[in-house]
N, C-alpha and C positions, 0 to 999 in steps of 0.2 A: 504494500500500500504506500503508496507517495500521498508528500504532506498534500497536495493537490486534492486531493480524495479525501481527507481528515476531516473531520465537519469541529472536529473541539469535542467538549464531553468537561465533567468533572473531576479537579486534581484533588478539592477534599472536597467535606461540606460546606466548607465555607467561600472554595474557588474554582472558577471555572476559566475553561481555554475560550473563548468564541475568537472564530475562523470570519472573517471577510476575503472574498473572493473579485475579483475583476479582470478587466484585459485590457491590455495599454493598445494606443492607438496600433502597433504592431502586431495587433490580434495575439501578444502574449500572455500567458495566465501568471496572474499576479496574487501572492495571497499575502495576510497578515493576519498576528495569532496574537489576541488581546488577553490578557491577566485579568478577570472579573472579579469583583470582592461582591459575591453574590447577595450577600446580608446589608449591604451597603447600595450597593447598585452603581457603586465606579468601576472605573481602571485601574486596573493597580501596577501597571505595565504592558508592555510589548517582546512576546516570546520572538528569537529567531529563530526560522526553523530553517536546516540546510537538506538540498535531497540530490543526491545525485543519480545520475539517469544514465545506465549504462550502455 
């Protein structure tokens, strides 16, 4: 599974990953993985995710 395919999900109870997905004018797939403080309802960062595609 590539991060591409990853939708996010739960790290504990109290935090979640959520995934934003888009495509640059280059029709490439662009994603970014958010740090949620779910009892709050911020950000609480930005995961980087690396994949490499063989």
């Amino acid at each position: 599974m590539t991060a591409s395919q990853w939708s996010g999900g739960y790290l504990t109870p109290d935090t979640a990953v959520v995934t934003l997905g888009g495509e640059t004018e280059d029709a490439e797939e662009r994603f970014r993985h958010h740090l949620v403080d779910v009892r709050r309802g911020t950000i609480s960062g930005e995961m980087t995710v690396e994949v490499d595609h063989p």
